[in-house]
C-alpha positions as CSV (number, residue, x, y, z in Angstrom):
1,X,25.0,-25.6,-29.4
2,X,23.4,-26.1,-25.9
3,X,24.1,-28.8,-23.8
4,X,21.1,-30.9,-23.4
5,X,20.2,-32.6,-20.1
6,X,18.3,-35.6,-21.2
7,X,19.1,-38.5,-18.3
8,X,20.8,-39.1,-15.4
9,X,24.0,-39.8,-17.2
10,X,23.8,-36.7,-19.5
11,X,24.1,-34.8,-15.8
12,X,27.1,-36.9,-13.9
13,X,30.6,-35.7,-14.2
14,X,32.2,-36.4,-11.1
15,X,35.8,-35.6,-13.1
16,X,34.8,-32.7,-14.0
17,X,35.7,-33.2,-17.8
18,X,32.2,-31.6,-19.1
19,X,31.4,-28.9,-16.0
20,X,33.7,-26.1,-14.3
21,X,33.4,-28.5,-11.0
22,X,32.3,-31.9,-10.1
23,X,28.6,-32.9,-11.1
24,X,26.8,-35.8,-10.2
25,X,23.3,-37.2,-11.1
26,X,20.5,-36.0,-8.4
27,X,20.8,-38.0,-5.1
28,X,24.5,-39.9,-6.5
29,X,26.4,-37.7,-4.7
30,X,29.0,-39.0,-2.2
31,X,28.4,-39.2,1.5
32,X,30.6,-36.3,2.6
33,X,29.2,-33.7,-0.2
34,X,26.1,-32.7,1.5
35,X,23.2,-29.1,0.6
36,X,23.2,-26.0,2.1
37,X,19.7,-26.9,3.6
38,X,21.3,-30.5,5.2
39,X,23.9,-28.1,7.0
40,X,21.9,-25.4,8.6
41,X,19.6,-28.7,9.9
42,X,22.7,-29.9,11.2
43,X,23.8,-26.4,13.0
44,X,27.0,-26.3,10.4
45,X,27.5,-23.6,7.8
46,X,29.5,-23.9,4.4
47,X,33.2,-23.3,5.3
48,X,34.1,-22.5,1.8
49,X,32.7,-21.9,-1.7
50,X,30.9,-25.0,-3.1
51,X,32.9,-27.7,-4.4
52,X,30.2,-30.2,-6.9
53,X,27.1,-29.7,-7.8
54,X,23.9,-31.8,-8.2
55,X,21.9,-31.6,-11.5
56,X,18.4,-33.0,-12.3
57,X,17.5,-32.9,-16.2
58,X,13.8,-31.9,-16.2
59,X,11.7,-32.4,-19.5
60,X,10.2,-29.2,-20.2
61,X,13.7,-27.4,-20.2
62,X,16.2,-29.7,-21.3
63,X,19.5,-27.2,-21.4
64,X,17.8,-25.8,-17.9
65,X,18.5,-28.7,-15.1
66,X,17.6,-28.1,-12.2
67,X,20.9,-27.7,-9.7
68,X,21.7,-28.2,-6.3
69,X,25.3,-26.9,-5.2
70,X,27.2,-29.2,-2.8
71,X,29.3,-28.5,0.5
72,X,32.1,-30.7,2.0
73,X,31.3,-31.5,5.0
74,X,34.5,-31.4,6.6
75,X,34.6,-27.9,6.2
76,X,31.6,-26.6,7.6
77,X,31.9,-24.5,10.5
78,X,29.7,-23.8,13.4
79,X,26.7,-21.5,12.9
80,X,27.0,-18.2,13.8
81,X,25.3,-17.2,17.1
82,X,23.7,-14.1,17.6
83,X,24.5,-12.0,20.6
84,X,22.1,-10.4,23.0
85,X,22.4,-7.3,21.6
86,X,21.1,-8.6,18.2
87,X,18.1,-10.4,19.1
88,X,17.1,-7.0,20.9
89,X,17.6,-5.1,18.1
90,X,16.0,-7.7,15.8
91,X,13.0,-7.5,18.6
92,X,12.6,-3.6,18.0
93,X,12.8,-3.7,14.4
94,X,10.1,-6.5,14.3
95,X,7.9,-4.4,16.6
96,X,8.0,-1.2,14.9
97,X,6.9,-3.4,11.5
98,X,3.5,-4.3,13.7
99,X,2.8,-0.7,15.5
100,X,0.1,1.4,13.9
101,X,1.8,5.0,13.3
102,X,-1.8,6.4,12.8
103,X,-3.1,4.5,16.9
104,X,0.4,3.4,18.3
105,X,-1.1,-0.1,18.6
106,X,0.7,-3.2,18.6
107,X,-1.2,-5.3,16.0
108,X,0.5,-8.5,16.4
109,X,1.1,-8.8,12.4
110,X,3.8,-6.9,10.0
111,X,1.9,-3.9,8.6
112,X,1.3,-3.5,4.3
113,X,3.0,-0.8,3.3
114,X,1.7,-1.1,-0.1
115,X,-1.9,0.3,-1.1
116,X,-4.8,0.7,0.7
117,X,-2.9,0.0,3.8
118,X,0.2,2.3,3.5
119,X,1.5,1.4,6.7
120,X,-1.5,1.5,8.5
121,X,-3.5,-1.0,10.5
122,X,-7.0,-2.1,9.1
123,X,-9.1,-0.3,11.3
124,X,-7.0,2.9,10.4
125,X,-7.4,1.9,7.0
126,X,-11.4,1.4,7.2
127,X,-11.3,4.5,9.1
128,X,-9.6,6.5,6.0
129,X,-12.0,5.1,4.0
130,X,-9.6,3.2,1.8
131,X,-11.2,-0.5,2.5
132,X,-14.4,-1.8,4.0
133,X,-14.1,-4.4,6.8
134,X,-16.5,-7.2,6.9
135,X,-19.0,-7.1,9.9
């Protein structure tokens, strides 16, 4: 049988008696367990693998809460900080997603590769004949 997530209570384990790790009802957790998201706001990064988890039982799916994993706080480490050397190679890569191979424009947006585009810009496209731009 599949564990059903009905209510709060049905989601908090903070013993971990139930779950692999410590689960507590949505927003219950304690101070120093924090999300990934609350982190990265903070410029911190997980040191470690999580250590509880946060469930929320939702009605439609009962035996599919929704789950949040948690990070000690006192763990976290810095963020990473990307050299010079990255951000200009990051710049280049972005570039090359917005030139035009058919013009060698710049268009100042990532280019489709998908169909009718194919890597082109959308005058190249209209130009091909593949779409029909709106006067």
């Amino acid at each position: 049988m599949t564990q059903r997530y009905l209510s709060h209570f049905d989601c908090h384990d903070p013993t971990a008696q139930r779950h692999p790790i410590p689960t507590y009802a949505w927003g219950r957790a304690p101070d120093h367990l924090v999300t990934r998201r609350q982190l990265r706001a903070a410029g911190w990064s997980p040191g470690q693998h999580a250590v509880a988890q946060m469930l929320r039982p939702r009605k439609r799916r009962p035996t599919q809460p929704l789950r949040a994993w948690l990070y000690d706080i006192e763990a976290a480490v810095p963020k990473r900080v990307p050299s010079p050397a990255q951000l200009d190679a990051i710049g280049k890569a972005l570039r090359a997603r917005r030139t035009c191979p058919a013009c060698g424009q710049d268009v100042g947006y990532c280019l489709a590769a998908s169909w009718p585009c194919l890597g082109e810009c959308l005058d190249c496209t209209a130009a091909a004949g593949r779409i029909q731009l709106a006067a």
